[in-house]
N, C-alpha and C positions, 0 to 999 in steps of 0.2 A: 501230593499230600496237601490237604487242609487243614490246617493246626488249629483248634478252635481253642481259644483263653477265655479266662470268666470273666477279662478286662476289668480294669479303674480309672478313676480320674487320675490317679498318681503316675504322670510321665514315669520312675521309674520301673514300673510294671511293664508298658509297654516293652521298655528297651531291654528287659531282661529276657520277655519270649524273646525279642529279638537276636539277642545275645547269643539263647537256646538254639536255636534254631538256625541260626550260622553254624553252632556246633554241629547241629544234622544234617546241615548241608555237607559240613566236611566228610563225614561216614558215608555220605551217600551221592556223591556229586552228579549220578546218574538221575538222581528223581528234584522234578522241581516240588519246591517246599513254597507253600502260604502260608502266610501269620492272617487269622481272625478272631474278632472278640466277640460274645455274647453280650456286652454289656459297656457302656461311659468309654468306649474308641473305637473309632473307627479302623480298619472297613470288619462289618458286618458278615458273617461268613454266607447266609444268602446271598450276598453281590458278589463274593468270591466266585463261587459256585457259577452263578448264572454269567459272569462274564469268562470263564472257563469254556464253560457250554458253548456262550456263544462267541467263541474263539475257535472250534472246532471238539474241544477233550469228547473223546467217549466216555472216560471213567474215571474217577476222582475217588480216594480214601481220605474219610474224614475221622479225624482223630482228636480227639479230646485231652486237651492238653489239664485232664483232672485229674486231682490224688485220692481220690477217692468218689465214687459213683452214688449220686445222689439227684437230685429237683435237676439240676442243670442237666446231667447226662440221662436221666430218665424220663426229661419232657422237652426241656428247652433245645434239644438238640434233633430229636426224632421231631419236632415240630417243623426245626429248620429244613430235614432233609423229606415231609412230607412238602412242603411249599414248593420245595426246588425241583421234586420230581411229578409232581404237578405243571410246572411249566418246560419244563424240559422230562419227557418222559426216556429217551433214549441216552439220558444222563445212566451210566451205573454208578450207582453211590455205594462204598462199602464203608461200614462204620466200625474204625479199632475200641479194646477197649481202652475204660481210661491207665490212667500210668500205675492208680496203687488199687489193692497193696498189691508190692515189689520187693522181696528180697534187696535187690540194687536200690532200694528206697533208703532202707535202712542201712547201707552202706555210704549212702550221698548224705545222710543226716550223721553218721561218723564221722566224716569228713568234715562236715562243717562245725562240727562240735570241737575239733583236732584244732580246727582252724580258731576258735573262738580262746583257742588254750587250755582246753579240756581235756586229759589222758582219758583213750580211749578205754571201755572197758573197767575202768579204775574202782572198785571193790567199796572204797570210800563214797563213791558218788552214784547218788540217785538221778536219777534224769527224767523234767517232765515233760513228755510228746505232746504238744499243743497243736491240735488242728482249726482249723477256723468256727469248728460247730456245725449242725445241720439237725433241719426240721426231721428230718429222717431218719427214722433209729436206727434202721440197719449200717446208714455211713456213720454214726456215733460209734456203734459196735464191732466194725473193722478197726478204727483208731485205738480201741480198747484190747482188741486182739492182737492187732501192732505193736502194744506197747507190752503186752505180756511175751509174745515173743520174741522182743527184744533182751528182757530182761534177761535169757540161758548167755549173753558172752558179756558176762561178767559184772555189771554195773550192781550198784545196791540194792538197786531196784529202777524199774519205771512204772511208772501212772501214766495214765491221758488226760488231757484237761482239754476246754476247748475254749474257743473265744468270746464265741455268741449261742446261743439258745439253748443250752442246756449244761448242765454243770457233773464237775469241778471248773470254775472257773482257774485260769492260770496260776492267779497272785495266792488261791486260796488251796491247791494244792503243795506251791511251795514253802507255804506258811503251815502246812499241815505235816511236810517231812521234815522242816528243821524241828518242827514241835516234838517232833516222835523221836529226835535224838539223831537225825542222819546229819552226818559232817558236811557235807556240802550236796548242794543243789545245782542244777545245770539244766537249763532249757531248751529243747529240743524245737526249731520252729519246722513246724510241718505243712509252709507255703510254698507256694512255688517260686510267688516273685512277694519284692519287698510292696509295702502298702501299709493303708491304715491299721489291720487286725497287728501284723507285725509288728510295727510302731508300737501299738497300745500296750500286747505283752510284752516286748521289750523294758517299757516304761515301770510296768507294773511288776513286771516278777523281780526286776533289780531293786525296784522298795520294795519288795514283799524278803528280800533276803537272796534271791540268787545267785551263784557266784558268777556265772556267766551264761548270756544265750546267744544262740545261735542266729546267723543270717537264714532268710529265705535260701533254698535250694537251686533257685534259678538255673543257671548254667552249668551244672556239677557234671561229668565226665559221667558217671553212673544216667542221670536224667535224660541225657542224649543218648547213653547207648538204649533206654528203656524206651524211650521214645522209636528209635530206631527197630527194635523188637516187636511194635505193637503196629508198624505200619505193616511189618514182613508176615507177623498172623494176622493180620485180617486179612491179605491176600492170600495167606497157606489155605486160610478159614474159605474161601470166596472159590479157590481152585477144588478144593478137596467137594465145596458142593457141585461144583456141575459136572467133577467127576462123578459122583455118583448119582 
């Protein structure tokens, strides 16, 4: 398995795939596991890959360690696996998908809400699901459908807000439920690992009025097992074609 991250400069991003992905190792101690980033860390998952190859691997599953499929998993990543099977053609490369949406998604952002002091579910409390944003309208439109089906176990409600490129911005959704008369706010972070976007809503929805937000997701018991699911279908997905 090649674990592809969207990487940052913020060491603790790095350390949290890494964290992850210990996790996945524990579930699966038979498959060796890569950490790679797309982006601000090394190693690059093209060098992955090619030094895999030429190590001997016949086949490699490359998994996108994204929550939602957008610019990264729709170019930056088939780019990577057109290069590599370009130089290594006898490489099989099979690509999982990314991690959301995941039902266990929305179970690892309970979790973390539980953790933040949040009563799950709680009738009083609205919650906003903040993803990082995307030029992409359809990954903005998953985050938004996420967040309405979140709303049937229980909460006041939930909205989506996102970070960058396109709105409700975070501080300005939570400024718009306390408006509306909802008793308390709760922020939902729908990262993977902690970094700047995090940081910034953190900073901002607790002045804009939130009562509490959530860590990134990182290493959540839920994230590894989803992860662990997506290496197992692309191989179900891989055997089922040459069966037929």
């Amino acid at each position: 398995m090649v674990a592809v991250a969207h990487g940052s400069r913020d060491p603790r991003a790095a350390a949290t795939v890494a964290a992850l992905l210990d996790a996945v190792r524990a579930r699966r101690p038979d498959v060796p596991v890569h950490a790679s980033f797309l982006d601000h860390a090394p190693p690059a998952p093209d060098r992955v890959l090619d030094g895999l190859a030429r190590d001997g691997a016949d086949e490699a599953v490359v998994l996108p360690l994204l929550l939602t499929a957008a610019y990264h998993s729709k170019t930056d990543i088939p780019g990577v696996l057109n290069r590599v099977r370009a130089l290594h053609p006898r490489l099989r490369l099979r690509t999982a998908g990314t991690l959301g949406p995941d039902p266990l998604l929305i179970d690892a952002l309970e979790r973390r809400l539980s953790g933040a002091g949040v009563e799950v579910g709680d009738p009083d409390t609205a919650v906003v699901l903040v993803s990082a944003g995307s030029s992409d309208p359809a990954a903005n439109a998953v985050i938004a459908r996420l967040a309405r089906e979140w709303r049937a176990r229980g909460w006041r409600g939930v909205v989506p807000a996102y970070a960058s490129a396109t709105r409700p911005r975070p501080a300005e959704a939570v400024a718009a439920l306390l408006d509306a008369g909802v008793p308390r706010v709760a922020v939902a972070s729908y990262f993977l690992a902690p970094g700047y976007f995090a940081d910034k809503v953190r900073a901002e929805t607790l002045a804009a009025g939130a009562a509490a937000v959530s860590p990134a997701l990182g290493a959540a018991p839920e994230v590894a097992d989803l992860v662990v699911r997506r290496y197992t279908e692309a191989l179900e997905t891989a055997r089922t074609a040459v069966a037929g």
